[in-house]
C-alpha positions as CSV (number, residue, x, y, z in Angstrom):
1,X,-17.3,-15.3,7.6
2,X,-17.1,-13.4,10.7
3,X,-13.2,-14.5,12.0
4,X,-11.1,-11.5,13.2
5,X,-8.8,-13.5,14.8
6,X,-5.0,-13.5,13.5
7,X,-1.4,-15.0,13.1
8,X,1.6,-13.0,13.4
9,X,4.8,-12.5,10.8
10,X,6.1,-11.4,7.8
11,X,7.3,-14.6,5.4
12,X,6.7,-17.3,8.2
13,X,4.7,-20.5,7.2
14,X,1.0,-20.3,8.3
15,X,-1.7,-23.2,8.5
16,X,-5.1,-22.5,9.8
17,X,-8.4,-24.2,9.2
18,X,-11.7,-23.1,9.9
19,X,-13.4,-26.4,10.0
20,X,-11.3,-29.6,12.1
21,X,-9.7,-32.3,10.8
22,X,-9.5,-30.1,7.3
23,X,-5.9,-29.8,6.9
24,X,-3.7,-32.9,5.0
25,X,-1.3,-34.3,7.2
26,X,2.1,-34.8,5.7
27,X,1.0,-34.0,1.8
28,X,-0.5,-30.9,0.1
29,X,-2.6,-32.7,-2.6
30,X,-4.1,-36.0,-1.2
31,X,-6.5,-38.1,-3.3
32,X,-9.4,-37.1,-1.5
33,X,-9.2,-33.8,0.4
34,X,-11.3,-33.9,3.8
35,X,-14.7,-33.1,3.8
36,X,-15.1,-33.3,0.2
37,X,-13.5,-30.2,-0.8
38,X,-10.7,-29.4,-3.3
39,X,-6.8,-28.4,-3.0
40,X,-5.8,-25.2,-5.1
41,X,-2.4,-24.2,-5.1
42,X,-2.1,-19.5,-5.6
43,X,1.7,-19.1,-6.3
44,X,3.1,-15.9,-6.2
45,X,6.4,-16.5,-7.5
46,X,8.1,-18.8,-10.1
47,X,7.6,-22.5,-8.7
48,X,11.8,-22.2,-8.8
49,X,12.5,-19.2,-6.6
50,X,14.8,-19.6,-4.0
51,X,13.0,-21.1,-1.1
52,X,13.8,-17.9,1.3
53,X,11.6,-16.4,-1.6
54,X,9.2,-18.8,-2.6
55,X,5.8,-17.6,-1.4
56,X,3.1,-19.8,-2.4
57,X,-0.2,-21.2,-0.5
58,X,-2.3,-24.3,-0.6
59,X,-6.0,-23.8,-0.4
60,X,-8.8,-26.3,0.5
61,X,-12.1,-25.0,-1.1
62,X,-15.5,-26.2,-1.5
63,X,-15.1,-25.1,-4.9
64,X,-11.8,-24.5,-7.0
65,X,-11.5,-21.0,-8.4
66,X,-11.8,-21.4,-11.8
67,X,-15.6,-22.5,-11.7
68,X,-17.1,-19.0,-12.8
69,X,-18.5,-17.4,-15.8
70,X,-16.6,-16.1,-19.2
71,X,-15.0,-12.4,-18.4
72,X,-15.9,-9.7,-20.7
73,X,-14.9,-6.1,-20.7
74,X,-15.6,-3.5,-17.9
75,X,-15.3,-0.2,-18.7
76,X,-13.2,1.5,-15.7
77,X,-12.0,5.6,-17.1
78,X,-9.9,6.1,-13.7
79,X,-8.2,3.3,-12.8
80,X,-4.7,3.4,-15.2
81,X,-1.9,1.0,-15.1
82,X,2.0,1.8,-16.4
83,X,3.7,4.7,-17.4
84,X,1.6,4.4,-21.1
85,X,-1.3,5.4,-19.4
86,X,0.0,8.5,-18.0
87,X,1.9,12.1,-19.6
88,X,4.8,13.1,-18.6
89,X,4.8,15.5,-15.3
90,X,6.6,18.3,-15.8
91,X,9.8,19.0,-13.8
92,X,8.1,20.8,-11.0
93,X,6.8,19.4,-7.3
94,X,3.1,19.2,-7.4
95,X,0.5,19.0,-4.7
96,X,-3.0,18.3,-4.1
97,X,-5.1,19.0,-1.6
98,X,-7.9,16.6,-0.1
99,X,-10.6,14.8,-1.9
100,X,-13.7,14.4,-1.2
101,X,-16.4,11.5,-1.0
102,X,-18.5,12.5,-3.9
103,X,-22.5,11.6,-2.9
104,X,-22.8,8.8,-5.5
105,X,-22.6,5.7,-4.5
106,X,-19.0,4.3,-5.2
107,X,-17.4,1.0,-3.1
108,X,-13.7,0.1,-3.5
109,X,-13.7,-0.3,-7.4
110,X,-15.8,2.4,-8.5
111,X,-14.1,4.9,-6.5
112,X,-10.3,4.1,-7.6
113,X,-9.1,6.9,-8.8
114,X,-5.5,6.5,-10.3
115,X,-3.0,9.6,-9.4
116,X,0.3,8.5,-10.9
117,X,2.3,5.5,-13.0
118,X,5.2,4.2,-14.0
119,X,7.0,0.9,-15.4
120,X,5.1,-2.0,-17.1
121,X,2.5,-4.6,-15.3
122,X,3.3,-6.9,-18.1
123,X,6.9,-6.1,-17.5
124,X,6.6,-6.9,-14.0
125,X,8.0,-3.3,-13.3
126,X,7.1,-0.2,-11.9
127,X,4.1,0.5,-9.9
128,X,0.7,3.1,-9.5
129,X,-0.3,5.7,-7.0
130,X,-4.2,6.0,-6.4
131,X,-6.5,7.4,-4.4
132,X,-10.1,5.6,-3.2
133,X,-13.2,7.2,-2.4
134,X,-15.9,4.8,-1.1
135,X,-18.9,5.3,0.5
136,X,-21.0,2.0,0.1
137,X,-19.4,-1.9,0.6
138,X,-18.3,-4.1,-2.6
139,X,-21.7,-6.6,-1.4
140,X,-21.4,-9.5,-3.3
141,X,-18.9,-8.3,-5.8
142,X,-15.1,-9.4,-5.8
143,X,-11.8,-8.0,-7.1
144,X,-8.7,-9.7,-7.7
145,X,-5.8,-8.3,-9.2
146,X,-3.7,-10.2,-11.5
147,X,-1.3,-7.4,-12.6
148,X,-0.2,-6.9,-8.9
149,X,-0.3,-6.7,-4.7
150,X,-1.9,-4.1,-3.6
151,X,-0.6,-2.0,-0.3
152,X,-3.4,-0.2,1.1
153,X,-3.4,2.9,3.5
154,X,-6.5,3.9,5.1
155,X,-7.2,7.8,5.7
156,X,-10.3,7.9,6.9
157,X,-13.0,5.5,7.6
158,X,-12.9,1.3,9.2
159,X,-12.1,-1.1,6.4
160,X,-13.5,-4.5,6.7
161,X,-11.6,-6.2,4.0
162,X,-12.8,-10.0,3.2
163,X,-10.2,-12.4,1.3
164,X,-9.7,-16.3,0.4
165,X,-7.7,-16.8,3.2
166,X,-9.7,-14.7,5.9
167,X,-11.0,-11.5,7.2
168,X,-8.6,-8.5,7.7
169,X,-10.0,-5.1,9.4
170,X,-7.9,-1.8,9.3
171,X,-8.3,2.0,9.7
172,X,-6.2,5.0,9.7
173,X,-2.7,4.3,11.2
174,X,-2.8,0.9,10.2
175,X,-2.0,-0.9,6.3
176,X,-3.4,-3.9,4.2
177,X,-0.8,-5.8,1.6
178,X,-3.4,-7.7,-0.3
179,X,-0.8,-10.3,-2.5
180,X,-1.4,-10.6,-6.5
181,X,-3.9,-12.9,-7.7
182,X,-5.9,-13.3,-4.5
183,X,-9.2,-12.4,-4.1
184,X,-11.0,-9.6,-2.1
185,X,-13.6,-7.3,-1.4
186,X,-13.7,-3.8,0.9
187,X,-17.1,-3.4,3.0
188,X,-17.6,0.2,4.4
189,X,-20.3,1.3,6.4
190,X,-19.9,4.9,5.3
191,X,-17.3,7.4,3.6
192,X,-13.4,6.1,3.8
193,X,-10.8,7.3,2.0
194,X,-7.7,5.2,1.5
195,X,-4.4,5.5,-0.6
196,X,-3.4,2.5,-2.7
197,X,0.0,1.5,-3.9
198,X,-0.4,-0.7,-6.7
199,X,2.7,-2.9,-7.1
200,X,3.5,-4.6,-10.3
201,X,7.5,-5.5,-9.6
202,X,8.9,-7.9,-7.1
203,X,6.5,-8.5,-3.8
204,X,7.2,-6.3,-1.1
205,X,9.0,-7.8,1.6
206,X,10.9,-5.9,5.0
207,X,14.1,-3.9,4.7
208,X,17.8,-5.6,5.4
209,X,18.7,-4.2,8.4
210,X,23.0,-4.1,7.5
211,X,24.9,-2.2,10.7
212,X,21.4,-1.3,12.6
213,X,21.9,-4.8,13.5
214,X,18.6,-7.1,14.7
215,X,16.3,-4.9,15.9
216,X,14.6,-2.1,14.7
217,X,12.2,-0.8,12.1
218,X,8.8,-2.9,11.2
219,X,9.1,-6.7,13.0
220,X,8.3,-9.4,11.7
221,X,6.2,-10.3,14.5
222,X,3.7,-7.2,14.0
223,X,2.0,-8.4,11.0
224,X,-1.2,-10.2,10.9
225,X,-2.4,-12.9,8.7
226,X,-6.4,-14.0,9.2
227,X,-7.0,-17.6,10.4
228,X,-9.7,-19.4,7.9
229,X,-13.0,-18.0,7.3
230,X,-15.2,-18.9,4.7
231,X,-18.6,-17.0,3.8
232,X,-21.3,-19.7,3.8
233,X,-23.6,-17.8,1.9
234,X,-24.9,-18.9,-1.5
235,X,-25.8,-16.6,-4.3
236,X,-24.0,-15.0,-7.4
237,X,-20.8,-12.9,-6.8
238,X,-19.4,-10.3,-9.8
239,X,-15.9,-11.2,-10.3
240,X,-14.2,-8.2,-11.6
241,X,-10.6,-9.3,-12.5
242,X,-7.6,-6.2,-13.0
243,X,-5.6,-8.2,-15.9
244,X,-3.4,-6.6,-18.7
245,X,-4.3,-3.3,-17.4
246,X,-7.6,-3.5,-17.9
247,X,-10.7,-4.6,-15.8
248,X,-12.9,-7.9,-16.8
249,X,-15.6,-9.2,-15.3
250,X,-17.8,-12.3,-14.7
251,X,-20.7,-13.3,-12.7
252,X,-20.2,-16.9,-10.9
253,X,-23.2,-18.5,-9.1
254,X,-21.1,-18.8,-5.5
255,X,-19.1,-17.1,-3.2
256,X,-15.5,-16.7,-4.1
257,X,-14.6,-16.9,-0.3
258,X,-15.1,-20.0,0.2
259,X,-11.8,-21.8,1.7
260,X,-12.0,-23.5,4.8
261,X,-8.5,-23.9,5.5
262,X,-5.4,-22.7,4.0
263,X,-1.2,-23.2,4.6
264,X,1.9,-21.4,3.2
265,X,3.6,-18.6,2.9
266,X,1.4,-16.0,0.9
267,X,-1.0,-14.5,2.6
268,X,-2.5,-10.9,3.0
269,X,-1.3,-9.2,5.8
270,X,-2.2,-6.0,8.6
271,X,0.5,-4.4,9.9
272,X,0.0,-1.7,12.5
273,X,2.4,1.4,12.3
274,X,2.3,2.3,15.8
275,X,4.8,-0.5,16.3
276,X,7.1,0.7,13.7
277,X,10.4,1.3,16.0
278,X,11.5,4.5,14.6
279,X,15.4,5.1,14.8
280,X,17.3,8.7,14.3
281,X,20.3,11.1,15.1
282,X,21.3,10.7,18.6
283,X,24.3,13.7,18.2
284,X,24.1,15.4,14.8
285,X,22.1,15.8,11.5
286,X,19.7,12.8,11.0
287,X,19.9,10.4,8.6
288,X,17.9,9.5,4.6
289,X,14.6,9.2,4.8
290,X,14.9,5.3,3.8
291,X,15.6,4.9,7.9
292,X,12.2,4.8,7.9
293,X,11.2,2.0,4.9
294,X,8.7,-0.3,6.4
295,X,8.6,-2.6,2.7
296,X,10.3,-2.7,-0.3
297,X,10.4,-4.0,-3.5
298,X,13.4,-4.4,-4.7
299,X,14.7,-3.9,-8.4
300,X,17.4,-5.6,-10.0
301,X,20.5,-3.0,-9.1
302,X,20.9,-3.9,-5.4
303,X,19.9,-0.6,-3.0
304,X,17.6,1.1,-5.9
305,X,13.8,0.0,-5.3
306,X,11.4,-0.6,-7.6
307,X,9.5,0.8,-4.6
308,X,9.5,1.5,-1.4
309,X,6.8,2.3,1.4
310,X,8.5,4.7,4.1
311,X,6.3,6.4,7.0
312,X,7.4,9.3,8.9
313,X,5.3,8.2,12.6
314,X,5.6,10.3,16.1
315,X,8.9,10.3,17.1
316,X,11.6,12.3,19.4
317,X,13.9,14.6,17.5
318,X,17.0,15.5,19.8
319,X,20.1,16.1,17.6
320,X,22.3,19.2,18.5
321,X,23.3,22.0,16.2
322,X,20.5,20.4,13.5
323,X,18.0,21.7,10.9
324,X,15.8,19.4,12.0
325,X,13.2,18.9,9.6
326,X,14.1,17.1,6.4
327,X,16.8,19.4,3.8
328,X,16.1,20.5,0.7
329,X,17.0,18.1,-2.1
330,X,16.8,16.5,-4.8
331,X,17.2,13.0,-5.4
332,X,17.3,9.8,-8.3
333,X,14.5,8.1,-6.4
334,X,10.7,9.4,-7.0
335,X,8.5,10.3,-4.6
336,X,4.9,10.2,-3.9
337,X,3.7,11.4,-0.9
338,X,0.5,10.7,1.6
339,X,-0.5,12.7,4.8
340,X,-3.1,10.0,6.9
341,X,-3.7,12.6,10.0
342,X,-1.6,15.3,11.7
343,X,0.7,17.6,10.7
344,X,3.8,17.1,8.5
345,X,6.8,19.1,9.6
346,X,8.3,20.3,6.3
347,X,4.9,21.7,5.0
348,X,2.7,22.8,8.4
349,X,0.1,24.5,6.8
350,X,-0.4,23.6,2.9
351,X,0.1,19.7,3.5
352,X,-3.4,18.6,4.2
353,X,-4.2,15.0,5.7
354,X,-5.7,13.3,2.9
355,X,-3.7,15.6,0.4
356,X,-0.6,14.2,-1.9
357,X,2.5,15.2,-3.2
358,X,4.4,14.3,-5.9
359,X,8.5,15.3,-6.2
360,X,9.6,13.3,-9.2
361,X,13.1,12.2,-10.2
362,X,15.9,15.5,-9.6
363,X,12.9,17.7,-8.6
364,X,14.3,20.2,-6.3
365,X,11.8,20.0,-2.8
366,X,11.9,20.9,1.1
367,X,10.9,22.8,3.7
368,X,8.6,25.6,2.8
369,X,9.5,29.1,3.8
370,X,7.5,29.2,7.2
371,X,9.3,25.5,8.6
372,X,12.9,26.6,7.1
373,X,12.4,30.3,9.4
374,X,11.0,28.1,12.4
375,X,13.0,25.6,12.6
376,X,16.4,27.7,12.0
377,X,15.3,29.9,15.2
378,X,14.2,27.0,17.1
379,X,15.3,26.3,20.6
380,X,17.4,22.9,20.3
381,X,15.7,21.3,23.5
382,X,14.4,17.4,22.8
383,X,11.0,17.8,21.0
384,X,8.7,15.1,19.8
385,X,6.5,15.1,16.5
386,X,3.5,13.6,17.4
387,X,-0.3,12.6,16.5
388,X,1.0,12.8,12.5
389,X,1.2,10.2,10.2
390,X,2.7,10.7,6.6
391,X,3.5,8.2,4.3
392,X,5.9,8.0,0.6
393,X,5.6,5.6,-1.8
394,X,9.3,5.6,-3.6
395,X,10.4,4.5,-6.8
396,X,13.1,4.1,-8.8
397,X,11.1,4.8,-12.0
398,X,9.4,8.6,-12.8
399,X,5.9,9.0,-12.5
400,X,3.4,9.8,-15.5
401,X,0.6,11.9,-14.4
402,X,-3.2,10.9,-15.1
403,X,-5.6,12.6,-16.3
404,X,-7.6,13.0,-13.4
405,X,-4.4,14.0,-11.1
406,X,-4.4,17.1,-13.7
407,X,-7.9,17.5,-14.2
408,X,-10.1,17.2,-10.9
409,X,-9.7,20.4,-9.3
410,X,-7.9,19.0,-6.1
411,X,-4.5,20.3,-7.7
412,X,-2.0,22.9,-5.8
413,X,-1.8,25.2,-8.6
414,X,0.1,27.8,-6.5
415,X,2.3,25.0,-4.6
416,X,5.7,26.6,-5.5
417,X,4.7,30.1,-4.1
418,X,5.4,27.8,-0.8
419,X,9.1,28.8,-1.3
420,X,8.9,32.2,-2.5
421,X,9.5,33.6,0.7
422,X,13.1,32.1,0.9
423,X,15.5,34.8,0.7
424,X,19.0,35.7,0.2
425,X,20.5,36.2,3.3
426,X,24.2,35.7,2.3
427,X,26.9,37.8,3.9
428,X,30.6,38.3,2.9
């Protein structure tokens, strides 16, 4: 399984085989699939949604998916799921400074460590903030998530990231949408860090682009699906299964990647954020925040996301008579925040890459005292941000707090003292 080559879009219809002559001409489910292997159909939506939004994939596999053991229980106490598995934050902004990779061994799994929830998996609403440690690869052990698709953001550290329909490799700068149901693993050759959106609402899927027009944001184009690669390999494999909120697990005599070739319309995808085509103020002020949304996931009230992913990349910043970095505000949307590398203009010194921030629902937040004294002095010459990389998963719903957010000793106790230094300066 050793394939690193790729297909390009978001939503197109791929078809890829690994072995020739494997794909069915003219029918998904023949009577006798080539080579002696089986079709499997993954849908991930309703067999009657609209065809624009119909994302499903047929699979040809030497075996079908549901040839493994009986799950049983596995005892997980970070990884949390919905707003019942959180407290309520109180109505202040919070931060946390970085985490590091403890000594023990941990891979993808054992290192989750949930941050913040909200919504329902079982309601098919809401989603999870977490945080990964790793410092060893998943091996022979597989995880597929059943409650939701999982966006990954790598901080630090190469991902080599193995799935059903291929092999997907990403580091800092770049992302991973892993779809619901399918299954993975995450090889590391030595500490990574990566922040994980975990989805449970409608599938992420690119902005409408209404007056910007065609062009401009994330393309369609820049997003990678693996071609067919299948991991020859016999032996057991763990299954470990994220289902109801909580984690199962089997052990199955075979690999589960084991599809030779595949076609449709859900696959996991790379996307690489140096080609997001960032858009801004060309006079005065600057526009939301949400010019920046690379996905979303939308809700049912049109223009309020269940979630969105935004990213705030180098760009130029060149309006005239402008406070430049972002205002202070506060907001009905929720905010979670993620700094990958760099330097993030509204907080210079306490933001840390590999830090968080969490500004919930009508939280008051912006520039700390040192960025709202810079940048209201600054010369107004063209200036571009760059080498920094911040991220904000958005939501419609309130984040709940875990206990591990409140507990591990990475939190910003003294975060608000950030502002004390803003003073009244009015004059009559």
């Amino acid at each position: 399984m050793d394939s690193l080559n790729y297909q390009v879009g978001f939503g197109n219809h791929f078809a890829t085989e690994a072995e020739p002559g494997t794909l069915p001409v003219g029918r998904n489910s023949p009577q006798r699939v080539a080579h002696g292997l089986y079709a499997e159909l993954l849908s991930g939506s309703a067999f009657t949604a609209p065809r624009a939004e119909n994302r499903r994939s047929w699979m040809y596999r030497r075996r079908p998916s549901l040839v493994t053991g009986s799950y049983a229980p596995l005892a997980h106490a970070f990884w949390k799921t919905g707003a019942r598995d959180g407290t309520a934050a109180p109505p202040n902004p919070m931060r946390w400074h970085p985490t590091a990779v403890p000594e023990e061994p941990l891979d993808f799994i054992d290192g989750l460590r949930t941050m913040v929830v909200n919504g329902d998996a079982d309601a098919q609403t809401g989603m999870a903030a977490h945080l990964v440690l790793m410092n060893r690869p998943m091996g022979r052990r597989a995880l597929v998530n059943a409650d939701g698709e999982m966006l990954i953001v790598p901080q630090q550290g190469q991902l080599h990231v193995s799935t059903e329909l291929g092999v997907l490799q990403a580091g800092p700068g770049e992302v991973l949408l892993l779809p619901r149901g399918l299954a993975f693993k995450v090889d590391v050759s030595g500490p990574a860090i990566a922040y994980v959106c975990e989805n449970y609402g409608a599938p992420f899927k690119l902005p409408e682009l209404g007056p910007i027009g065609s062009n401009g944001l994330a393309n369609a184009r820049d997003f990678q699906a693996p071609v067919a690669a299948f991991e020859a390999d016999e032996g057991p494999y763990q299954m470990v299964k994220r289902y109801g909120g909580a984690l199962w697990a089997a052990t199955q005599a075979h690999s589960p990647f084991d599809v030779v070739a595949w076609h449709g319309t859900l696959a996991p995808l790379r996307y690489d954020t140096r080609h997001f085509n960032t858009l801004g103020s060309i006079s005065f002020d600057h526009p939301d925040p949400s010019i920046f949304t690379v996905l979303t996931s939308p809700s049912d009230t049109p223009g309020t996301a269940n979630c969105d992913f935004v990213i705030f990349p180098p760009r130029w910043l060149v309006a005239e008579d402008t406070f430049r970095p972002p205002w202070f505000h506060r907001n009905l949307m929720s905010e979670f925040m993620g700094l990958v590398h760099g330097q993030y203009d509204a907080k210079p010194e306490g933001f840390k890459p590999g830090g968080a921030s969490l500004h919930n629902c009508m939280v008051p937040h912006g520039p700390d005292a040192e960025a709202f004294e810079r940048a209201s002095a600054a010369e107004l010459a063209p200036h571009k941000l760059d080498h920094t990389l911040a991220f904000m998963f958005e939501s419609r719903w309130r984040f709940h707090l875990t206990e591990w957010a409140q507990r591990a000793g990475a939190r910003d106790e003294r975060y608000a003292d950030c502002w004390a230094g803003l003073q009244d300066h009015f004059k009559s």
